[in-house]
N, C-alpha and C positions, 0 to 999 in steps of 0.2 A: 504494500500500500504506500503509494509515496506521499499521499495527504499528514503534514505535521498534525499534531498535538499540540496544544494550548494548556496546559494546567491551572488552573488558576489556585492562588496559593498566600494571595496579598494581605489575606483580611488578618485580623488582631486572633479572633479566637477570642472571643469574651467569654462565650459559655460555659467555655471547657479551661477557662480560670481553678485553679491556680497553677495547672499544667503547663499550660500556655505562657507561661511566665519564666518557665524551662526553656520548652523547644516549641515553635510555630506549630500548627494543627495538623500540618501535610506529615512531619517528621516525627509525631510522637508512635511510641510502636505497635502494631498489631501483631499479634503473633510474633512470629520472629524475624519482621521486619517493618520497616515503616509503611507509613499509609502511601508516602510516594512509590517507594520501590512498588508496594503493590499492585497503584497505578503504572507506572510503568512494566510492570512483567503484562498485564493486562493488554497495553497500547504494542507490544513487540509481539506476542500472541495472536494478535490481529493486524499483523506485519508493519506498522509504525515503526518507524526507524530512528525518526529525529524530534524533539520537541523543545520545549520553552516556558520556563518556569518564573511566572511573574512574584515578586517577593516585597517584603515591604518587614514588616514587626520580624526582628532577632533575621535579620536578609542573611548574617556573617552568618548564622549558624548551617545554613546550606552547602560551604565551599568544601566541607570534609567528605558531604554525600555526595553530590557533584563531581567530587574524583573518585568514590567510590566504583564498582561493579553496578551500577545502574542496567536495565536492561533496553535500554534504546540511551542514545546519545542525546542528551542533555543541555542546552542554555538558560542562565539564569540572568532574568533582568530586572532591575532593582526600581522598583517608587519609591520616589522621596515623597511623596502623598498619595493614598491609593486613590487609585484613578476608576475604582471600578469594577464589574467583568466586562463590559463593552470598552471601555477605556484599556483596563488591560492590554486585550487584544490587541486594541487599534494602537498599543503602545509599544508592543512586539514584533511590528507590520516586519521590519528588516532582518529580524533574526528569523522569521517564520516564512519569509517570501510570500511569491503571488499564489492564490488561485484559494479553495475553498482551504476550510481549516477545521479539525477534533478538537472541542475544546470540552476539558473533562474537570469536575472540582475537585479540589485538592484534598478534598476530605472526604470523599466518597471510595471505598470498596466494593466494587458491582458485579454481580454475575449479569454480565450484559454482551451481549452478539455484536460487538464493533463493527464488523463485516459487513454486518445485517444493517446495520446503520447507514455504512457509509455508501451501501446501494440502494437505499432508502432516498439518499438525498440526493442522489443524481436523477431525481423524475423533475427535477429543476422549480424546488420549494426555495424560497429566501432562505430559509432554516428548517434544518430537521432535528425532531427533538428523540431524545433516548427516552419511551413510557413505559411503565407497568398499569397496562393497560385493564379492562374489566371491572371498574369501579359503578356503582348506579349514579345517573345523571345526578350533576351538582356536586359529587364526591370525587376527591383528588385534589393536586392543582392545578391541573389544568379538566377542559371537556372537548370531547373530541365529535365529531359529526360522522356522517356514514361511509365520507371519504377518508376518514384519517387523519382531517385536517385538525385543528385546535381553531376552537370558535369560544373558550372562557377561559380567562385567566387574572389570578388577581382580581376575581365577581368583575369582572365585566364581560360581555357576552357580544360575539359578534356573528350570532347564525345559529341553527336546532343542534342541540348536543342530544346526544344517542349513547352515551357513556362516559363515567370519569375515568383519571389515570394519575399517577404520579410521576412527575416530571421530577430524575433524579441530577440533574443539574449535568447532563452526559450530550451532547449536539452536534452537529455540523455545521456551520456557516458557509452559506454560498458565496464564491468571488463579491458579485453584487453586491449582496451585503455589507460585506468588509469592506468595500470600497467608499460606505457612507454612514462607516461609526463615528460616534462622535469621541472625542478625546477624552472628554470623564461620561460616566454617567454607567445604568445596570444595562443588562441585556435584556432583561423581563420589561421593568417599569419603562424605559427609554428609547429601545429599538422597537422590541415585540409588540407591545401594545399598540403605540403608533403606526404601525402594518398591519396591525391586525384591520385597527378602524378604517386603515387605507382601501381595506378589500384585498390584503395579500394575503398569499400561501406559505404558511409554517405548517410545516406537515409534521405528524409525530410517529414512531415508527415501535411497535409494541416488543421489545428486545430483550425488556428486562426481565431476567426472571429475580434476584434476588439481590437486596442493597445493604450495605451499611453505611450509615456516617457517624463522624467523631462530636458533632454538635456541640453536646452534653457529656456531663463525667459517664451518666446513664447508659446515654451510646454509645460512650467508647468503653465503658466495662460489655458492653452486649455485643460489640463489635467483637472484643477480645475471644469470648467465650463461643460464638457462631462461627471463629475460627477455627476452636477445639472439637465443635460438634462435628466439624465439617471433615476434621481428620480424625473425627472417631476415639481421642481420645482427651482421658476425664484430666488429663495435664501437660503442661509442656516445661521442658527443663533443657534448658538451650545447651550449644558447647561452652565449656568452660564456666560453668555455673555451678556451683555447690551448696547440699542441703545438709543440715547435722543428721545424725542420724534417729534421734529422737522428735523431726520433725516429719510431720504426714502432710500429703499434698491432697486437694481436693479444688477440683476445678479452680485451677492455678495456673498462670503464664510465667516462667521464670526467665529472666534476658540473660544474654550473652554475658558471662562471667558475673552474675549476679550470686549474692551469698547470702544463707538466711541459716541463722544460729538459732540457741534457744529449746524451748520445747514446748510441743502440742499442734496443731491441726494451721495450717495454711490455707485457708479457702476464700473461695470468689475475691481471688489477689491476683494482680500484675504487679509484675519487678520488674522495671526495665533493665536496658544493659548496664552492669557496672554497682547496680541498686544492692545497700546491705542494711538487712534486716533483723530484728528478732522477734521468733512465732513465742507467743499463737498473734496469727493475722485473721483473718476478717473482715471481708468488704471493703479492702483497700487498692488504691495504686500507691507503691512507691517507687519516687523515682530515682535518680542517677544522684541528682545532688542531697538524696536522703529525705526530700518531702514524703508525708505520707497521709494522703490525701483520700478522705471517707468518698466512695461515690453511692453509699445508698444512707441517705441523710434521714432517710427516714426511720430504719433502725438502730440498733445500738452497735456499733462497730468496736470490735476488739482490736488493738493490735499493742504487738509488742515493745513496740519504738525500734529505733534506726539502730542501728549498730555502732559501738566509739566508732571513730574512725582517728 
């Protein structure tokens, strides 16, 4: 596929505070790697080759991943004010060249058919959007009509919708398009809507079958764990990670040379790489620099505290 990739990557990450105050949202980990890498094993899968990573909050902390083993070849370009998703893009134009453009959010994990997209959007739509389709009319966010097309978004309504869908932020931009983004501004509120009212075609292409995003501490502890389910098992214990031996794991992510002393039961916890700990843990993330961050506020969370270091 020689169509680049577009990540978008720029925003702050409020939600998923106090993480975020670590590492930006695209780079904190899933499984046994970041939410980037995983987009990009994703965009090389569906033969993408090059892409472009628009940056802004903690930009330094991308140049280590960036030379890393990435699975497509990588640019990163930096806002000094975020510009945006349509701004982004239209802020990329030269590292990304001409003609249509993937552009995928940086905090999404998707079982989604790229493939199946990117021949979606050549029936010559301004934009093709990535849906999970089958919702009842008015439900999603977007609604779609008998063609395919997107006629509601954001409650406003441009034609009969026949079903909702969830638009997981996954698209295509056609040449045209890009050729009249503006330099700040969203892709939803500020291009799409305004085509839509024009009487143009966003078509949406039904691809998705299954998402995660990092949003919330919530998502991203359920992100974690649909990881585990996915490979079948009730834990994960990276290379170079170590557990005492009077510590038990129970749907647990453990990173890369991560250490957890102590004793009793380790559950619904992520460690990221380097993270040391002592159980019993609990409905926690802890991270690299030792936070150790509840993400189910609602009940009572155990945990051991951080290890001296």
């Amino acid at each position: 596929m020689a169509m680049p990739a577009m990540i978008l990557a720029a925003g702050y990450g409020t939600r998923l505070r106090p993480l975020t105050e670590e590492l930006p949202k695209p780079l904190v980990p899933i499984g046994d790697r970041s939410v980037l890498a995983h987009v990009c094993d994703a965009l090389r899968a569906a033969g993408v080759e090059r892409g472009v990573v628009n940056a802004h909050h903690l930009a330094k902390a991308y140049d280590a991943p960036l030379r890393a083993s990435l699975a497509i070849e990588v640019r990163l370009t930096v806002e000094t004010t975020i510009l945006g998703t349509a701004g982004g893009v239209a802020g990329a134009a030269d590292a990304l060249g001409e003609g249509p453009v993937l552009v995928h959010n940086g905090d999404i994990v998707a079982d989604v058919d790229l493939r199946a997209l990117v021949a979606a959007s050549e029936q010559g739509a301004l934009a093709t959007l990535a849906v999970r389709a089958g919702l009842p009319v008015g439900e999603g966010t977007v609604g779609l009509d008998r063609r395919g097309h997107v006629v509601r978004t954001r409650g406003q309504r441009f034609g009969d919708e026949v079903e909702g869908a969830l638009f997981i932020g996954v698209h295509v931009l056609s040449a045209r398009l890009r050729e009249r983004l503006p330099r700040e501004g969203c892709l939803v509120g500020d291009v799409y809507l305004p085509a839509l009212a024009a009487g143009e075609v966003i078509r949406a292409a039904p691809v998705v079958t299954a998402f995660s995003d990092v949003g919330t501490l919530d998502d991203y502890a359920a992100a974690n764990f649909a990881w585990l389910e996915r490979r079948g098992a009730g834990h994960h214990l990276a290379a170079g990670a170590s557990v005492g031996p009077r510590v038990r794991l129970e749907r647990a992510v453990v990173g890369e040379g991560a250490r957890i002393t102590g004793v009793g039961l380790v559950r619904d916890t992520i460690l990221w790489p380097g993270a040391e700990a002592v159980a019993p843990l609990d409905g926690v993330v802890v991270t690299t620099r030792g936070q150790i961050v509840p993400w189910r506020p609602s009940r009572t969370v155990s945990a051991g505290g951080a290890a001296p270091r």
